[in-house]
Each structure stands twice: as structure tokens, then as C-alpha cells.
C-alpha positions as a printed NumPy array, in Angstrom:
array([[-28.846,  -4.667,  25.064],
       [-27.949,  -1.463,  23.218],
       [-26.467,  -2.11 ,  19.212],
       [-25.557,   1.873,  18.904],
       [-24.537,   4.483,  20.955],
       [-27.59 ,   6.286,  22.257],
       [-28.667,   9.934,  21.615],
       [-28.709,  10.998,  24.932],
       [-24.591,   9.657,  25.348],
       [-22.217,  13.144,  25.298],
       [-19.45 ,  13.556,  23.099],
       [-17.023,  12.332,  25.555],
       [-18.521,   9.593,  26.746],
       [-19.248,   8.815,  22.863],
       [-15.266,   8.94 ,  22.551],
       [-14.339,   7.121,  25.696],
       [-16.653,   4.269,  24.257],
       [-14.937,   4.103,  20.604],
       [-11.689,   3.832,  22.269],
       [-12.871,   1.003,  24.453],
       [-14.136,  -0.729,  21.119],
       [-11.014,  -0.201,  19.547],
       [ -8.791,  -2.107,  22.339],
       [-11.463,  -4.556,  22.1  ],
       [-11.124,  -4.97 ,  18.261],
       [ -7.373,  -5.026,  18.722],
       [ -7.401,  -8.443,  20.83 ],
       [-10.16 ,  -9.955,  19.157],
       [ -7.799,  -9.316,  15.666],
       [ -4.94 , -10.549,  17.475],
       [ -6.333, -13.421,  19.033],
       [ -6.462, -14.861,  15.308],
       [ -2.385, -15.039,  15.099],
       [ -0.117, -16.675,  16.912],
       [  0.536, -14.778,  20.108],
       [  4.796, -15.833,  20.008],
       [  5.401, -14.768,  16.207],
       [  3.08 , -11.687,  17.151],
       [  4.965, -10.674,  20.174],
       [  8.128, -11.823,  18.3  ],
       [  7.413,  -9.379,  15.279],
       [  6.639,  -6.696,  17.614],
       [  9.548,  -6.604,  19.186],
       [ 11.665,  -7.16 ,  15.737],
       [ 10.215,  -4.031,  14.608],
       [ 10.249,  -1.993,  17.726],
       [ 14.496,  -2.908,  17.742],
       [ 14.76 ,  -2.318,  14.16 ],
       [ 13.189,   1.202,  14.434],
       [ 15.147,   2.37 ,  17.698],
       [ 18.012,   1.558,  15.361],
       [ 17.373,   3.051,  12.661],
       [ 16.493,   6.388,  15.064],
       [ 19.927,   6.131,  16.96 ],
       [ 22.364,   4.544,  15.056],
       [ 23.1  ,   7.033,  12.414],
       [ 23.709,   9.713,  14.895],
       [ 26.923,   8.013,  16.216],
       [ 28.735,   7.608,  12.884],
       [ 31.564,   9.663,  11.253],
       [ 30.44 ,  12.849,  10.021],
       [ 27.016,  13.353,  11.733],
       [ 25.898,  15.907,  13.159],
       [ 28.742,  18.062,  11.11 ],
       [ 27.843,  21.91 ,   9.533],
       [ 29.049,  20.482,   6.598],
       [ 29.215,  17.761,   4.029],
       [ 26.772,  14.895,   3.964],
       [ 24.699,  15.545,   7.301],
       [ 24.535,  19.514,   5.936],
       [ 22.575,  18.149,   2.862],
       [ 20.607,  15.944,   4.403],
       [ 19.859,  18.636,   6.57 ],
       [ 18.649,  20.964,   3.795],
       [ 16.521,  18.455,   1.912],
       [ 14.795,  17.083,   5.144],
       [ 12.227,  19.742,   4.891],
       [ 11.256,  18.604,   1.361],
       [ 11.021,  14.882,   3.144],
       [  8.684,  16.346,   5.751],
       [  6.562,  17.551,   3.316],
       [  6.925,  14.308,   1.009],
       [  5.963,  11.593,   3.745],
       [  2.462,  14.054,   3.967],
       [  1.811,  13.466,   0.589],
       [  2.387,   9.477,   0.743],
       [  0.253,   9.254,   3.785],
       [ -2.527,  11.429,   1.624],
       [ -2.348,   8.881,  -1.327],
       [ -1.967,   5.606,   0.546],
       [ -4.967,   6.28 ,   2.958],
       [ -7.222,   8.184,  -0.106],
       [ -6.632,   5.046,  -2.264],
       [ -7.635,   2.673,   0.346],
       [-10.905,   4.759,   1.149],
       [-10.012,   6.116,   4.679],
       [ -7.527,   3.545,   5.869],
       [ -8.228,  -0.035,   6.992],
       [-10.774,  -2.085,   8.436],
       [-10.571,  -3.397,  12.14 ],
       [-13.698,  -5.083,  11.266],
       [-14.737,  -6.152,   7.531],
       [-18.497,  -5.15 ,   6.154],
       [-20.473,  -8.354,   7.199],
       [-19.426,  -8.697,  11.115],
       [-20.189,  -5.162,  11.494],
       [-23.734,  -5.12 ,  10.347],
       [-24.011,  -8.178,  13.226],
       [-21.508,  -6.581,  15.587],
       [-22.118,  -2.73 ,  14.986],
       [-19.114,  -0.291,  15.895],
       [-19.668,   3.84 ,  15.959],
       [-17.658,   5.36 ,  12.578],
       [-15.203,   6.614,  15.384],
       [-14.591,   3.481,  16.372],
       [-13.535,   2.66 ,  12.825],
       [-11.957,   5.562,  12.378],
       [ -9.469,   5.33 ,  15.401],
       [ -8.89 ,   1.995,  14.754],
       [ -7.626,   2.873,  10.815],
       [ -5.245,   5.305,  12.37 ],
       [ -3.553,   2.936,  14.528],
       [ -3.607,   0.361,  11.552],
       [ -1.968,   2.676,   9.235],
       [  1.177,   2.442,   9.97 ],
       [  1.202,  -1.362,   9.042],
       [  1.82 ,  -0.559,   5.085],
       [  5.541,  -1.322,   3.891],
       [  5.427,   2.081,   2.363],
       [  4.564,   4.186,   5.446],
       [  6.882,   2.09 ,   7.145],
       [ 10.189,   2.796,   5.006],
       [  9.055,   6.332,   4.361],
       [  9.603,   6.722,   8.308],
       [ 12.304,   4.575,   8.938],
       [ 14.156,   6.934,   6.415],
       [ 13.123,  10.021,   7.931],
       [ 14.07 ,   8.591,  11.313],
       [ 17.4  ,   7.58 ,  10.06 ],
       [ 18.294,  10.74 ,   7.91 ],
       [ 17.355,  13.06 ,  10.671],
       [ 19.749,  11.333,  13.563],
       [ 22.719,  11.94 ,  10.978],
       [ 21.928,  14.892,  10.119],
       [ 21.524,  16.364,  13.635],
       [ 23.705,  14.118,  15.619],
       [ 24.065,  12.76 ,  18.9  ],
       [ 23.579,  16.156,  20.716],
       [ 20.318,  16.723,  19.587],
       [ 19.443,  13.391,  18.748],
       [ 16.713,  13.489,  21.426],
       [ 14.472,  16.614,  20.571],
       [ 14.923,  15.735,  16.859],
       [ 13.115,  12.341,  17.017],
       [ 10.621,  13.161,  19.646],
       [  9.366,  15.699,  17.646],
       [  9.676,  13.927,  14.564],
       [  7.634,  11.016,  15.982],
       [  4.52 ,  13.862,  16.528],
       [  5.39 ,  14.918,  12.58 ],
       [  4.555,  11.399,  12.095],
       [  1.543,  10.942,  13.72 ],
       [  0.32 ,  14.23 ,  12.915],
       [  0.997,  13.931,   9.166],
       [ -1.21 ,  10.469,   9.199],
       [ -4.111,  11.909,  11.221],
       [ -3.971,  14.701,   8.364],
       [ -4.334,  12.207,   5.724],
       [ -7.313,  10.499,   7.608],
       [ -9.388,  13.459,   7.73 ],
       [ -8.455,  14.326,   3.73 ],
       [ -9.08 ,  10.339,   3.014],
       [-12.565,  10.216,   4.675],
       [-13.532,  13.837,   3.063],
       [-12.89 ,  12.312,   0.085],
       [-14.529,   9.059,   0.875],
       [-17.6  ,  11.225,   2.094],
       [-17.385,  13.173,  -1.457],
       [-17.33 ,   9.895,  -3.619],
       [-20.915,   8.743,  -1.657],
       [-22.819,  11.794,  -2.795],
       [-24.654,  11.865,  -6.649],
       [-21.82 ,  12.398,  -9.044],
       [-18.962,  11.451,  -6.526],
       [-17.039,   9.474,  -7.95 ],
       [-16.433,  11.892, -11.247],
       [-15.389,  14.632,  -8.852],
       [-12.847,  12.859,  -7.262],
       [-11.357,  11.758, -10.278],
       [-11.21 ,  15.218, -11.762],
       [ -9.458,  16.402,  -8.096],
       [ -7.199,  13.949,  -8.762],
       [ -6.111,  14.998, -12.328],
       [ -5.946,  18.264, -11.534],
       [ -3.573,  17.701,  -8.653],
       [ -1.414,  15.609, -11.24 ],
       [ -1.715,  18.524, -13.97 ],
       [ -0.72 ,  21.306, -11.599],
       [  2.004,  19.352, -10.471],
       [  3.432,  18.268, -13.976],
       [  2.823,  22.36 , -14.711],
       [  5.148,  23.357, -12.148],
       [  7.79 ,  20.208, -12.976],
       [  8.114,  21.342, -16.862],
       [  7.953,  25.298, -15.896],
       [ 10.817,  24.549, -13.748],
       [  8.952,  25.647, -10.878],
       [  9.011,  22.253,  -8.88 ],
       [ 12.285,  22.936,  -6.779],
       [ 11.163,  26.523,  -5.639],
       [  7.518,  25.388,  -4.807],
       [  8.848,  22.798,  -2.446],
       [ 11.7  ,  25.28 ,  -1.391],
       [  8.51 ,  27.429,   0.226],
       [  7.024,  24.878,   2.219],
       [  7.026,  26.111,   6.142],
       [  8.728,  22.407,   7.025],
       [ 11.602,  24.492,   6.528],
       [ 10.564,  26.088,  10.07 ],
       [ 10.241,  23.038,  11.317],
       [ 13.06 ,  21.831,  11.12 ],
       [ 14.921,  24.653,  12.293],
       [ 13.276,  23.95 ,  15.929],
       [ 14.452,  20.432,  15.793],
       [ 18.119,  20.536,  14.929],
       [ 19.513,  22.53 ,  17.664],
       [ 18.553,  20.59 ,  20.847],
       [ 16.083,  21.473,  24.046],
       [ 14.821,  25.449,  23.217],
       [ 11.923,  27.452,  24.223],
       [ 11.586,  27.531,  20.021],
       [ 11.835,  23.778,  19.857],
       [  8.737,  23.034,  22.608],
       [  6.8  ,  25.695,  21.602],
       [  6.736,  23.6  ,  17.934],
       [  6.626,  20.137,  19.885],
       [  3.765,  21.898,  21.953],
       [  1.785,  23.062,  18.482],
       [  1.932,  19.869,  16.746],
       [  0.894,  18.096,  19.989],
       [ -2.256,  20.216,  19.657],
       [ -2.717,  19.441,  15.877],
       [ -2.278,  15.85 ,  16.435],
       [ -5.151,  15.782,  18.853],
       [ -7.669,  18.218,  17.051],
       [ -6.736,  16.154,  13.706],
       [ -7.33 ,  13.045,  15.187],
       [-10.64 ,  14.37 ,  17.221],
       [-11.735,  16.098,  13.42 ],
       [-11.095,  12.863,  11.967],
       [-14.307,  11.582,  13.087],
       [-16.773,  13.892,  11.299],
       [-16.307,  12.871,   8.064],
       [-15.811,   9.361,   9.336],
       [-19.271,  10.03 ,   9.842],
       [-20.316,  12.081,   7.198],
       [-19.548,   8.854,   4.79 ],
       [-20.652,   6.02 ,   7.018],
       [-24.226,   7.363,   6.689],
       [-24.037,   7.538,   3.058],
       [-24.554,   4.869,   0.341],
       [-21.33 ,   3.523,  -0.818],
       [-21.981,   4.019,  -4.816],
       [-19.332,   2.188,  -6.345],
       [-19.488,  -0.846,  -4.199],
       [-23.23 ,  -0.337,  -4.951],
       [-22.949,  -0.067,  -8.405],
       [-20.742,  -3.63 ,  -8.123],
       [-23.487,  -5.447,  -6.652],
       [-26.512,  -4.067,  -8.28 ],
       [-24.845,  -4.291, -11.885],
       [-26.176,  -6.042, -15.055],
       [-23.773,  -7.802, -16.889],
       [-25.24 ,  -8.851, -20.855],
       [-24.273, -12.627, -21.254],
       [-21.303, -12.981, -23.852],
       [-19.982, -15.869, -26.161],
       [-19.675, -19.176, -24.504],
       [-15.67 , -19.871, -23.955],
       [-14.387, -22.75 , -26.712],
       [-12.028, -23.474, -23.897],
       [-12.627, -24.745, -20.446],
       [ -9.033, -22.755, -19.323],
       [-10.665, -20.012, -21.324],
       [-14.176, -20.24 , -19.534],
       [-12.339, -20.084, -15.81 ],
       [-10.04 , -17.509, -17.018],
       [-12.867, -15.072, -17.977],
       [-14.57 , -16.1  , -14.558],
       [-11.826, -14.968, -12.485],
       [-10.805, -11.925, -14.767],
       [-14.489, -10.037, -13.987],
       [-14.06 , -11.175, -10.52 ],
       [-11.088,  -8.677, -10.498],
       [-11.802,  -6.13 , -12.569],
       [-15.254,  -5.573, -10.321],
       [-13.976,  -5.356,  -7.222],
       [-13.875,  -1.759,  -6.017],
       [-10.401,  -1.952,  -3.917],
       [ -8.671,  -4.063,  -7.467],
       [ -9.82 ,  -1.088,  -9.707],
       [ -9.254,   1.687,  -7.386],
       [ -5.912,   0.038,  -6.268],
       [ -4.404,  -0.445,  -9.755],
       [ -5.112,   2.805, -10.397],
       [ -3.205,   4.175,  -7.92 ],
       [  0.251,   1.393,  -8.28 ],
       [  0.413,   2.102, -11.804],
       [ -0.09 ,   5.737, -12.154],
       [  1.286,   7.234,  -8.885],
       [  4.819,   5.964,  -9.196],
       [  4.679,   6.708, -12.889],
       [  3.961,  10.057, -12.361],
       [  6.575,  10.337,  -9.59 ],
       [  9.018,   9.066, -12.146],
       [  7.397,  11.792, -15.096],
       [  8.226,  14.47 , -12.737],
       [ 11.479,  13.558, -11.968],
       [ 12.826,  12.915, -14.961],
       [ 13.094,   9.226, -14.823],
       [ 15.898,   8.099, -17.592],
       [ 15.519,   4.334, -18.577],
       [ 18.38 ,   2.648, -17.194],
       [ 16.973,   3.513, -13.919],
       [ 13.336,   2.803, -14.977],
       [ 13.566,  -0.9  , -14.091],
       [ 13.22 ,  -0.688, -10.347],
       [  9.435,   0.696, -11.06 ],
       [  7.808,  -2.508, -12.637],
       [  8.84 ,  -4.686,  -9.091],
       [  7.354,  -2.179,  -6.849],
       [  4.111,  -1.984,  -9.344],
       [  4.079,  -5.86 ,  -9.369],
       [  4.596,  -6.194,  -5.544],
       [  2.137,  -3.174,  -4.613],
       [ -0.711,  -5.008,  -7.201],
       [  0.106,  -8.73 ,  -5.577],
       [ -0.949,  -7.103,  -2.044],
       [ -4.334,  -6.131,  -3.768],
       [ -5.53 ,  -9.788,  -3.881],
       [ -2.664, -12.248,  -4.845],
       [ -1.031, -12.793,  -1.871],
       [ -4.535, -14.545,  -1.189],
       [ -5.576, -15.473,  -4.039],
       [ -8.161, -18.212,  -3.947],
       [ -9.959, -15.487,  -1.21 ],
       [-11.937, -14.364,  -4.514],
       [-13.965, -16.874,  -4.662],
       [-15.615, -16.637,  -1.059],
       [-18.59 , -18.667,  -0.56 ],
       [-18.114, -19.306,  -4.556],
       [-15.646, -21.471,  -3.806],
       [-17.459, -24.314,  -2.837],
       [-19.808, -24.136,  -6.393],
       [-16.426, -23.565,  -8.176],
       [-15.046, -27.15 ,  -6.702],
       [-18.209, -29.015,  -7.843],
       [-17.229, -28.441, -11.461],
       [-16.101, -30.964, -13.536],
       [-13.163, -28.778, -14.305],
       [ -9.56 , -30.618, -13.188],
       [ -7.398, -28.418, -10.614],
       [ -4.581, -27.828, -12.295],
       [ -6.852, -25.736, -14.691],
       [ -8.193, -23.83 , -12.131],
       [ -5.074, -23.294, -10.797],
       [ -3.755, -22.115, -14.472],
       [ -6.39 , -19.699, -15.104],
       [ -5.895, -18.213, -11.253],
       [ -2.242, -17.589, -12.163],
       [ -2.66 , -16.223, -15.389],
       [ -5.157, -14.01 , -14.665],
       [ -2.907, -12.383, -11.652],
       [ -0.59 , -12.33 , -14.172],
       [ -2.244, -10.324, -16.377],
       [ -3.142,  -8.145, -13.592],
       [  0.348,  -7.345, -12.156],
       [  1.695,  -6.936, -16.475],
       [ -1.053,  -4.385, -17.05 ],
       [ -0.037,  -1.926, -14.1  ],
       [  3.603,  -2.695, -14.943],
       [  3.379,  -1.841, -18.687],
       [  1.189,   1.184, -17.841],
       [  3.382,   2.48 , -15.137],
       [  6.532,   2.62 , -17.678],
       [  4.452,   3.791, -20.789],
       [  3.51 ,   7.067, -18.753],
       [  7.054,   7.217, -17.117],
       [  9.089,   7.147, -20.515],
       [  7.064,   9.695, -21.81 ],
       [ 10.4  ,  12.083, -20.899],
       [ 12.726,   9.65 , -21.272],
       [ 13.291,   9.874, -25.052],
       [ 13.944,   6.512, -27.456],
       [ 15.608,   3.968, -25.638],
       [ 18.522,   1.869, -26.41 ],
       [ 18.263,  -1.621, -27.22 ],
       [ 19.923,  -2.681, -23.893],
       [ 17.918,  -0.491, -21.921],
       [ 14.745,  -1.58 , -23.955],
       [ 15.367,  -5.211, -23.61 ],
       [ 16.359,  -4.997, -19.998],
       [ 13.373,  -3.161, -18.809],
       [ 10.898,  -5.887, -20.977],
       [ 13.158,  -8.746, -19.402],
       [ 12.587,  -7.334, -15.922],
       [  8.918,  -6.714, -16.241],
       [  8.416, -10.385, -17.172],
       [ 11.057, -12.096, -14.401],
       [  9.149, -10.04 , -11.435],
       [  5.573, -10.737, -12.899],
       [  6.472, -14.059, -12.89 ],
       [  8.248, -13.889,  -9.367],
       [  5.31 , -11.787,  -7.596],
       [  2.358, -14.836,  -9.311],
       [  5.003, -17.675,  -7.735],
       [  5.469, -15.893,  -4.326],
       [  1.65 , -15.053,  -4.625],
       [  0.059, -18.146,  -5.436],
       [  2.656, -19.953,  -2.615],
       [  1.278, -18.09 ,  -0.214],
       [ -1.899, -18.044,  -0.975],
       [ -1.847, -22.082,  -0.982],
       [  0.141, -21.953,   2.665],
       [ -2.177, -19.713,   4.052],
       [ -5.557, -18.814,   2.981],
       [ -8.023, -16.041,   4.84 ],
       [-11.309, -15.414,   4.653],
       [-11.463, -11.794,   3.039],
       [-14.943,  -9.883,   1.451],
       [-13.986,  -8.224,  -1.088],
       [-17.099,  -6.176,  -1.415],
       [-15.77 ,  -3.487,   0.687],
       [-13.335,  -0.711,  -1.354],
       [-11.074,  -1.213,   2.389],
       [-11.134,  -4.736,   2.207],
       [ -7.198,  -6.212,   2.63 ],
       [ -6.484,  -9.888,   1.389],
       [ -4.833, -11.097,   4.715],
       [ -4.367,  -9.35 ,   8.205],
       [ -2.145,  -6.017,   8.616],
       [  0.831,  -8.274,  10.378],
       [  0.84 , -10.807,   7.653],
       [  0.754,  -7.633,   5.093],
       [  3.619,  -6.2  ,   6.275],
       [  5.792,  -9.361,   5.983],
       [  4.711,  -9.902,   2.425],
       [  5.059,  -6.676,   1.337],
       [  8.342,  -6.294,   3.198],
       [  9.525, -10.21 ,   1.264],
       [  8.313,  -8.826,  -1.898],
       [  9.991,  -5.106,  -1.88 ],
       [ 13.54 ,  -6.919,  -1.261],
       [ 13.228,  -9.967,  -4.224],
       [ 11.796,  -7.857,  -6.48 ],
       [ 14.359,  -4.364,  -6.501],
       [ 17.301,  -6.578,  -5.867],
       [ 15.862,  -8.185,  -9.501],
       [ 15.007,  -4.238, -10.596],
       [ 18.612,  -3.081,  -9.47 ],
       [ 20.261,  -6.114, -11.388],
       [ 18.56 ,  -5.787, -14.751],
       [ 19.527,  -1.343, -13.799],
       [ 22.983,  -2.413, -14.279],
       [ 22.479,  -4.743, -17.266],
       [ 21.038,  -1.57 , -19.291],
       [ 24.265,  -0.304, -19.819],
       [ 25.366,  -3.332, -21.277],
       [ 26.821,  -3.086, -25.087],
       [ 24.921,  -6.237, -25.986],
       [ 21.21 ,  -5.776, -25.523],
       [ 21.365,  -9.556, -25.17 ],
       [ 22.241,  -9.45 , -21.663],
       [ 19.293,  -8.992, -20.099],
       [ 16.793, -11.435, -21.939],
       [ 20.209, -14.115, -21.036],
       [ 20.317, -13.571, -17.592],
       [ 16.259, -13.695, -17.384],
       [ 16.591, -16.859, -18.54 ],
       [ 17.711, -18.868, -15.376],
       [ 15.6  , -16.253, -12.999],
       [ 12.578, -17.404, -14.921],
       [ 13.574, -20.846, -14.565],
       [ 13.524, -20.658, -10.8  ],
       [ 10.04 , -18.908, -10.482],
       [  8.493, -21.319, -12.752],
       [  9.792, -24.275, -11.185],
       [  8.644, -23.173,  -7.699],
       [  5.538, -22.159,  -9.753],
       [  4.48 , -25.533, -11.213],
       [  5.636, -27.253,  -7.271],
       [  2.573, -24.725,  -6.04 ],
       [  0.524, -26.7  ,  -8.757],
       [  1.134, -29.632,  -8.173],
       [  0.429, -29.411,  -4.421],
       [ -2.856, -27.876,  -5.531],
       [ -3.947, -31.249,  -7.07 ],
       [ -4.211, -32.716,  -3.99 ],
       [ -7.574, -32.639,  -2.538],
       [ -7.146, -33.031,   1.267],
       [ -4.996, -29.491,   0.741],
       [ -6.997, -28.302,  -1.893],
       [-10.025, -28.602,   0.778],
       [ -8.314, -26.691,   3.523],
       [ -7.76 , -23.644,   1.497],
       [-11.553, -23.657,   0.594],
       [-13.116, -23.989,   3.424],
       [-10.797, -21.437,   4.788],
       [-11.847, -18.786,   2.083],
       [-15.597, -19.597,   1.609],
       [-16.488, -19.02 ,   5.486],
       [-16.454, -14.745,   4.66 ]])
């Protein structure tokens, strides 16, 4: 039986066949969940989106030539733009989006590159921040438009949508194709500082505002807030055609990259690591273990990278001040625990089973898991607000304690959360692909939508204790929170101890 699509197979037959493999994909992914709490979540989402979309259009003051729904009007344009740039960075990060099938099944099972390509499209928009990113655009554009062109506004914001992620695929898999060739890597890493110094240029020249004044969304958006025109469906009609030539040009660079080496996952395996100093500790011995199990995986590196400097940056250019600076270190913390933490013990893979033959006692293992995604999720943090308060002057000592105070009550939050869930439910992830994901995309979006709310409700909290006239506040009130995490913390531990549970979680992870 054929294990590739043959030369002689035309273009569209080629296509007709990836999109076949993708539906295919699809059940065989969601044949591994529970078909009620999938069909369940689908339909949450698919009511909480409708809405979002509607709702706002209904409400006092929508739709109105002035006020609120005029401003939201005027800056939509810039949001347009803005939800382009996200989907560029999310889906560059990741290395062209996300796998429908990981690295090993496909060398068994092989699927074309468009295959994989199509099937990271339709798995984007599982990510919490593509989600809220449209869920606000959905919901600012109904007020600002109103119920009597509520219709044309969304329909054609749905095609921005789409359109803007295909966009980012094709940039995500150029650059994916640019990082396989000889010297890669370093040119993509120059783009990228580039990008960051141009923008920074135009933020302390002033010129920030008028540059995103000149973006043609402005157009856009013109055709969408006055209803059913010939203006509005010759736009609808345009993007329509994007959409499809985007998605359709996604697939060359798809594969462009797929037949070229993959250097820094190469450079992973093929390394040479000198032997160092024996640990004096056996904590300290596991500890070290699990730390270079981190630090050289491609997506932990490339990933950190991305959470600690892209939101710092964000923050740089807008002129972050510090009393608002503690919402950053939860969404850092959260973004770094959907790396690997939120399955943890996955690391180990087929290691797992050598790791449990050492005469090492659980609750050590445990320890040095923890502490090492610990130090993981305090590094981004702490980088993240060093480059973010580099405009924000000296601060205060209420701002100063509450910003340390809420770094160390969400790091400590995210590692309980984590290391729970990682316990409860354990996947079989390899990590040696830079697309690799630590649990499916459904079970990603309802971590990463639990650990967005805990941790800015904490951020916003320790916001308003900045102000305080007693920079004793904060550091009082993170007493109690850090109470509660530990003590759900050490509960995890203890239920690690036990071997019969202990045993399900690795032979769950070590079967990748």
C-alpha cells in the first residue's frame, strides 16, 4: 500500500487527499477524550462566543456616533492590526502551529506537510490567547456598530480572523523553513531583534501612534460599520480570496521545511555534554537531572523566550508604570506552566521507568520536579519585569514589595495547579519536537483558561496593594495565599508516595 502521495497525483487531488487526512486525524485525536465533556465543551464555547458577538450590540449606547462605541470604533483598526501580530508571534514561537500528529507516529504513519499544515490551522485557534484576542474583537465590534449592522460586521470580521491566522501560518513556516538552512537559527534571531529595535525606535521617537494610525485596517473597517453595501462585499469578497490563496500558499513552505533537517532539535540529540561534579545531595543530583531536561528541549527554550520577553516588551513600549506591572508575572507564570508543567512527569518519557528503579524516595523526586518548574516559571517572571521597568523609573517600596510578593504567590500557585494536574492526568508527550504540546489542544485550553483567571485576579489584587502607604501590605496578605498553595502543594506530595498512583502516571508518560 502507498506510505506517500505519488508523483504522478495532481495538485488537487494532492489537496483533496490532505484534507481527507486531516478529518481523519481529527477523530482519531478525539477518539482519545471523552466524547460527552468534548461535545459538552464544544458547545460551551460555541454559546459563549455567539454571546460575546451579539450581546454587546443590544446594550445602552451601542451603536451611537458618539461616546464609548465612537472610540471603540476608532481604535478597532489598531485591534485589527494587533490580533495579526499575536497570531504572527504565537504560531512563529511554536514553529508553524501545532501537531495533529507528534514526530514518532508520523515516521510509522506518514502524513503529506499539507496535511500537517491544514491541520495546525484548524488547531490554532485552541490557544487561550487567540481565543480572548477574538472574543474581544468580537465583542468590541457589536458595540461599536450596533444591532443594525451587527450582521455584516461579524461576518466579515470572522474572515479577518481566519485570514489573519492563515497569514501567520505562511510567515511561521517561512520562518521555520529559514531556521533549517546553515546559519538559521542566528538569522532568525537577528529578524527578531530588529523587529523589537524598530519598534522601540518608533515608541521613544513618538512615532508609535501615527505608524499604527496608517495601517489600511482603517479601510476596513469603514466597509464593516455601515451595514449590507456594494463597498462592504466587495471587502468581504477580497478577503474571501486572501483567505483561500493564504491558506493554499501555506503549504509551500510547509514543505520547504519538512524536507529540511530540523537543526536545533538536531543539535539536542546529537549534543555532547562534558560530565560535571557529582551532586553531594541526592535532591541536588535529581534536581540537576530534571533542570537539563528543560533547558534542552527546543519548545522550553524557544518558549521562554518568547513568555518572558514578548509581554515585556509590550509593556516597554507602552509605558508600563509599576503599580500596574503586577498582572505581567501571572500571565508569564501561566504561559511557562503550559510549556511542560501542566504535565510534568511527561519529561521523563520512556526515562521514567529507569528513574523509578532508583533508590531515590518519591517525595524527593517529587521535590526536585517542583522546584525545578519553579525555577523555570521565576526566571521568565523576573526577566519579564527587569526589561519592563526599564521605563518605569525607581519604584516605591509598596510597589516594589508588591510586585516581589506577587511574583512568588503565582509561582507558587502555577507549580501547585501544575504538579495537581499533572498527577490527575498524565499524557504521553515527545518532547523532541520544537511543536510538541504537554497535553491535547482541548485540555490546553481549559488549563490555560483556569490559570489566566487565578493568577490576574492574584495580579489585580497585589495592583491595588501597590498603592498602599505601608509597603507591608503586600508581603502580609501573601502570607495566607502562600499558605493555601503550599498546603494543596504538599497534599499533591503526599498522594505521589503512593505507588499504585505513582505507577499510573508512569506508565502513562513512558509509552511516547
Amino acid at each position: 500500500m502507498p506510505t506517500a502521495v505519488s508523483s504522478t497525483e495532481g495538485t488537487v487531488a494532492a489537496a483533496r487527499r490532505a484534507v481527507a487526512d486531516v478529518g481523519h486525524l481529527l477523530r482519531f485525536r478525539a477518539a482519545h477524550g471523552r466524547k460527552g465533556l468534548t461535545a459538552a465543551a464544544g458547545l460551551t464555547f460555541l454559546a459563549l462566543t455567539v454571546t460575546i458577538a451579539v450581546l454587546p450590540a443590544f446594550l445602552p449606547g451601542a451603536g451611537d456616533d458618539t461616546g464609548g462605541a465612537r472610540d471603540l470604533l476608532v481604535v478597532l483598526p489598531t485591534a485589527l492590526a494587533g490580533f495579526v501580530l499575536l497570531a504572527v508571534v504565537s504560531a512563529s514561537a511554536s514553529g508553524g502551529g501545532r501537531e495533529l500528529l507528534a514526530r514518532d507516529p508520523s515516521a510509522i504513519f506518514p502524513i503529506s506537510p499539507t496535511t500537517d499544515h491544514l491541520g495546525a490551522l484548524l488547531l490554532a485557534p485552541l490557544n487561550i490567547a487567540w481565543m480572548l484576542q477574538a472574543w474581544a474583537l468580537l465583542g468590541v465590534t457589536s458595540y461599536a456598530v450596533g444591532a443594525a449592522a451587527l450582521l455584516p460586521a461579524q461576518v466579515f470580521l470572522v474572515l479577518w480572523l481566519a485570514t489573519g491566522t492563515a497569514f501567520a501560518q505562511v510567515l511561521a513556516w517561512s520562518l521555520e523553513g529559514v531556521r533549517r538552512v546553515p546559519h538559521g537559527i542566528s538569522v532568525v534571531r537577528m529578524l527578531t531583534v530588529a523587529v523589537f529595535g524598530v519598534a522601540l525606535g518608533l515608541q521613544v521617537s513618538n512615532n508609535l501612534v501615527r505608524f499604527f494610525d496608517q495601517i489600511p485596517t482603517r479601510e476596513l473597517v469603514v466597509s464593516m460599520a455601515f451595514g449590507f453595501s456594494t463597498r462592504w462585499a466587495v471587502t468581504v469578497a477580497v478577503t474571501t480570496v486572501a483567505l483561500v490563496l493564504l491558506v493554499a500558499l501555506g503549504a509551500v513552505p510547509a514543505h520547504i521545511a519538512a524536507h529540511r533537517t530540523p537543526r536545533d532539535e538536531l543539535k539536542v540529540e546529537s549534543g555532547h555534554h562534558e560530565a560535571r561534579v557529582t551532586a553531594t545531595t541526592v535532591l541536588g543530583a535529581m534536581v540537576r537531572t530534571d533542570r537539563a531536561s528543560v533547558w534542552r528541549a527546543v519548545p522550553m527554550r524557544r518558549g521562554v523566550m518568547v513568555l518572558a520577553l514578548g509581554p515585556a516588551f509590550v509593556a516597554l513600549l507602552g509605558g508600563l508604570q509599576w503599580e500596574t506591572m503586577t498582572i505581567l508575572p501571572g500571565l508569564v507564570a501561566s504561559g511557562g506552566a503550559l510549556l511542560y508543567g501542566v504535565n510534568a512527569w511527561c519529561l521523563d518519557g520512556r526515562g521514567a521507568l529507569w528513574r523509578e528503579s532508583l533508590p531515590v524516595a518519591p517525595a524527593t523526586v517529587f521535590d526536585a520536579r517542583a522546584y525545578v518548574l519553579g525555577e523555570f516559571l521565576l526566571t521568565a517572571s523576573f526577566l519579564t519585569v527587569l526589561v519592563a521597568g526599564l521605563r518605569a523609573g525607581m519604584p516605591d517600596g509598596s510597589e516594589l514589595t508588591a510586585l516581589l510578593a506577587t511574583m512568588v504567590v503565582v509561582v507558587v500557585q502555577v507549580v501547585g495547579a501544575s504538579m495537581r494536574w499533572s498527577f490527575q492526568r498524565p499524557y504521553a508527550v515527545d518532547f523532541r519536537s520544537s511543536r510538541a504540546t504537554p497535553a491535547p489542544p482541548a485540555m490546553m485550553v481549559a488549563y490555560s483558561s483556569r490559570l489566566a483567571l487565578s493568577t490576574t485576579m492574584t495580579g489585580v489584587l497585589f495592583s491595588l496593594l501597590a498603592t498602599a502607604d505601608s509597603p507591608l501590605v503586600a508581603p502580609l496578605l501573601a502570607v495566607p495565599l502562600l499558605g493555601w498553595s503550599v498546603a494543596r502543594l504538599l497534599r499533591v506530595r503526599t498522594a505521589w508516595s503512593d505507588p499504585f498512583q505513582r505507577a499510573r502516571v508512569v506508565t502513562a508518560v513512558a509509552v511516547a
